[in-house]
C-alpha positions in Angstrom: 126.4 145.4 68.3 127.1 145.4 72.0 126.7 141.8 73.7 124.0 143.5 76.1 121.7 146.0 75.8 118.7 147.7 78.2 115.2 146.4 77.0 112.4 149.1 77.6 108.9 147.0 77.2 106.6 147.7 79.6 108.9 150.4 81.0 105.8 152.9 80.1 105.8 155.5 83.2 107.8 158.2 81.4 109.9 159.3 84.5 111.3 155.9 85.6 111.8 155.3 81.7 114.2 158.3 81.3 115.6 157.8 84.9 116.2 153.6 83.9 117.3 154.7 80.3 119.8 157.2 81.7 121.1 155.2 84.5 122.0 152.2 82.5 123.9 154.3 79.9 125.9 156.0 82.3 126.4 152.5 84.3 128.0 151.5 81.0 125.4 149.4 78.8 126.0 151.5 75.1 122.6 149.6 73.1 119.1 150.8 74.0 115.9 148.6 72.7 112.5 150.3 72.3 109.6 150.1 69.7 106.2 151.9 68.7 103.8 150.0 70.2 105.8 150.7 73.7 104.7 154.3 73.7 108.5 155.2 75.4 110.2 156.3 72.6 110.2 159.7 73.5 111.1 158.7 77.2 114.1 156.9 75.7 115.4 159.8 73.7 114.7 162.0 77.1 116.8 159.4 78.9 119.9 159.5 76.0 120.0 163.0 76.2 119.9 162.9 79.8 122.8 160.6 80.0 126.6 161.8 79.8 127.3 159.0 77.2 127.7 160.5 73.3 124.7 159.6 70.8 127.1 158.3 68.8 127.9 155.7 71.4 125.2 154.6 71.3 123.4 151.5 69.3 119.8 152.6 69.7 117.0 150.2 67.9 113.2 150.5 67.7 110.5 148.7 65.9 107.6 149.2 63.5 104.5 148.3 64.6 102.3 145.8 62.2 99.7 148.0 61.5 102.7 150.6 60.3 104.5 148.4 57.8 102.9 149.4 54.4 105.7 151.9 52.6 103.7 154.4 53.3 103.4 154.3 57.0 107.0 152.7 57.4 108.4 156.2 56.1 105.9 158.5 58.3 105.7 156.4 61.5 109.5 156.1 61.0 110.1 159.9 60.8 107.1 160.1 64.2 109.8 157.8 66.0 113.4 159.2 64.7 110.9 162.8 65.9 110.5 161.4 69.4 113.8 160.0 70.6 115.3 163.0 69.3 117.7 161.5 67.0 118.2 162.3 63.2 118.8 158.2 62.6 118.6 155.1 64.7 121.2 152.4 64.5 118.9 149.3 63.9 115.2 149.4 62.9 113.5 146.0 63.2 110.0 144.8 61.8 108.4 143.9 64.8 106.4 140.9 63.9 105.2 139.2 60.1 101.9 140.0 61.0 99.4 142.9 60.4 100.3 144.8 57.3 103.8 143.4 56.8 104.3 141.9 52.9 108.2 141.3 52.8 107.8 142.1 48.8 106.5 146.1 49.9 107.7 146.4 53.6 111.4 145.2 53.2 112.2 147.7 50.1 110.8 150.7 52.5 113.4 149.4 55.2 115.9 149.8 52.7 114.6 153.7 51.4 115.0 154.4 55.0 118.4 153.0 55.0 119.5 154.6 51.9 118.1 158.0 52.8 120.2 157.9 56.1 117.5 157.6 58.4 118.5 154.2 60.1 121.8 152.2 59.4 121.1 148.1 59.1 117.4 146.5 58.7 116.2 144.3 61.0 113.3 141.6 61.8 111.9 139.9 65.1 109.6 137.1 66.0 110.8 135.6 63.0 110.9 131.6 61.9 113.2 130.6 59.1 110.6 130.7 56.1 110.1 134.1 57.4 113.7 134.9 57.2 114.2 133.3 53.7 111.2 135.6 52.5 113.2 138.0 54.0 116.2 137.6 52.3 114.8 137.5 49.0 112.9 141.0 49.1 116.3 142.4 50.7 118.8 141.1 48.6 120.4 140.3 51.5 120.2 138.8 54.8 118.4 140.8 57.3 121.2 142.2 59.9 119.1 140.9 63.0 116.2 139.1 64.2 114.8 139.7 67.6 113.1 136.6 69.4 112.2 135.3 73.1 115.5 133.2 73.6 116.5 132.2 77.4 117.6 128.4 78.9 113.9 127.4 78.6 113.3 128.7 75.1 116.7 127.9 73.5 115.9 128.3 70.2 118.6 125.8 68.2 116.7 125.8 65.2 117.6 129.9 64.7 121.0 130.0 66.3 121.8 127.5 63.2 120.1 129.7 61.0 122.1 132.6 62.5 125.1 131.3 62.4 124.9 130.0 58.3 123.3 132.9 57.3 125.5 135.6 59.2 122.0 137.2 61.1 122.8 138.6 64.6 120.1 137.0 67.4 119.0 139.4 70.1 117.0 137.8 72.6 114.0 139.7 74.8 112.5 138.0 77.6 116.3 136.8 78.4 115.3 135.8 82.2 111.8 134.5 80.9 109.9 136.7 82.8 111.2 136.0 85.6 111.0 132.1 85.5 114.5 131.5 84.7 115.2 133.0 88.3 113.7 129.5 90.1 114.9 127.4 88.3 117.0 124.6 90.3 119.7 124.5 87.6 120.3 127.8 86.7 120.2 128.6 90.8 122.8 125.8 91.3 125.3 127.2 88.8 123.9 130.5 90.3 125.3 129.5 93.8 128.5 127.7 92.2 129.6 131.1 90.9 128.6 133.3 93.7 126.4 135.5 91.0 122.1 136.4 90.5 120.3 133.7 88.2 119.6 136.5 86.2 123.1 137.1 85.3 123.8 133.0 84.4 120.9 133.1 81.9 122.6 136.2 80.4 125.9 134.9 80.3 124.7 131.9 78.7 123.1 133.8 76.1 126.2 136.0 75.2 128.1 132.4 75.6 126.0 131.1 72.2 126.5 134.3 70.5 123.0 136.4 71.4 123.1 139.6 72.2 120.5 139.9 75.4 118.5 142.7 76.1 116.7 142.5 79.4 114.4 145.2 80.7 115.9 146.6 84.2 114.1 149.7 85.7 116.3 149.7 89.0 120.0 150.5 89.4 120.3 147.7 91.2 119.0 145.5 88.6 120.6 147.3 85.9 124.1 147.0 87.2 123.5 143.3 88.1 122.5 142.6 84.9 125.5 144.4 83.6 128.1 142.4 85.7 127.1 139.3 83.3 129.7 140.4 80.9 132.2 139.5 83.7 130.8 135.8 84.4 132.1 133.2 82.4 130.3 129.9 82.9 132.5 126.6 82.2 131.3 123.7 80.0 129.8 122.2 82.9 127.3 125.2 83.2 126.5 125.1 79.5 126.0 121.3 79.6 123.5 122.0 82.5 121.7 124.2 80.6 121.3 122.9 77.3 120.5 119.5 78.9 117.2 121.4 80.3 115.1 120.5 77.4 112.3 122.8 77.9 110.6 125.0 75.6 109.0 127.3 78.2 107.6 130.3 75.5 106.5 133.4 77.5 105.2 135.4 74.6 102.5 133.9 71.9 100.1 136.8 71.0 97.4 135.4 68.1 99.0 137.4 65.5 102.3 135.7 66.0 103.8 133.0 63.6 102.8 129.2 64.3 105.8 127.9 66.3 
């Protein structure tokens, strides 16, 4: 899985979608984040198609939405979604919370249909805690390839890297610049300055630094390649030290349905 992707929440206007979708691809990101309950899909697929870069490319990944996540409505809304990016399979389909309809002993074995029937390649979760993850597991078989979470400096999230790392999951973080917060920070805008680089582009080098896959949402060039030239920034252990000694636990997303962190 590419180290950064382009995040598409909120990125609802369907022009600047496709326009932001296309642009990033052909700026040279190759993984492309969307879900159900964004209502973009279909903007997304317009902005693949749009772009010079091969589907197969391309990591594309979208989400099922907890009121879709009995078999039944896995396999339709699946299909609806696969329908409106324009894709015959997608590269990573994630269940988006373990809330609404989502029983790992029924939803998890419709992942896999999907999987065997072609229709996506690897299973994944997001917003997941470790007892979620070891539910997970055991309706799978197998570890789930990925789980999706709000991971930045202030939200560092040491419980799941360890669980990642013994347990072979990928972590892909959303909200990697915190909504914005990471940008003020002093620390991050000292290391910032000490490099010459954004404060967006420290947060997402530290991220790629632990071994998360970032994918921040970016609707303008600008933004888009400055969030790209992350790959190039390599902090030192100073930097990391800075960071990690931060010892906040800043959470920018807690809807009610969520688990209890």
């Amino acid at each position: 899985m590419p180290v950064l992707g382009l995040g598409t929440w909120e990125n609802d206007d369907p022009a600047q979608c496709t326009e932001s979708v296309a642009n990033a691809l052909d700026a040279g990101y190759r993984h492309v984040d969307t879900a159900q309950i964004y209502g973009n899909e279909a903007a997304v697929g317009e902005g693949i198609a749009r772009s010079d870069v091969d589907r197969g490319d391309i990591f594309l990944a979208t989400k099922v939405w907890i009121d879709e996540l009995s078999p039944a409505d896995v396999a339709s809304s699946t299909r609806e979604s696969l329908e409106k990016l324009g894709v015959n399979a997608v590269d990573l389909l994630y269940v988006h919370w373990p809330a609404g309809e989502y029983e790992p002993g029924e939803t998890l074995p419709a992942f896999a249909e999907l999987r065997d029937d072609g229709l996506i390649d690897r299973i994944g979760v997001s917003n997941f805690e470790p007892e979620h993850l070891d539910a997970a597991t055991d309706a799978l078989g197998e570890a789930p390839f990925a789980n999706q979470v709000e991971m930045h400096p202030l939200l560092r999230q040491e419980e799941l890297r360890e669980y990642a790392d013994a347990n072979g999951v990928e972590l892909v973080a959303y909200s990697p610049l915190a909504r914005g917060e990471i940008l003020d920070d002093p620390a991050i805008v000292d290391i910032a300055e000490k490099h010459g680089v954004s404060a967006a582009q420290v947060s997402l080098a530290w991220l790629r630094e632990t071994g998360v896959t970032a994918i921040p949402k970016a609707t303008g060039i600008d933004h888009i390649r400055d969030n790209l030239a992350s790959v190039d920034l390599d902090l030192d252990d100073e930097d990391v030290e800075a960071i990690d000694a931060l010892g906040r636990t800043d959470r920018q997303l807690n809807p009610d349905f969520g688990p209890d962190w």
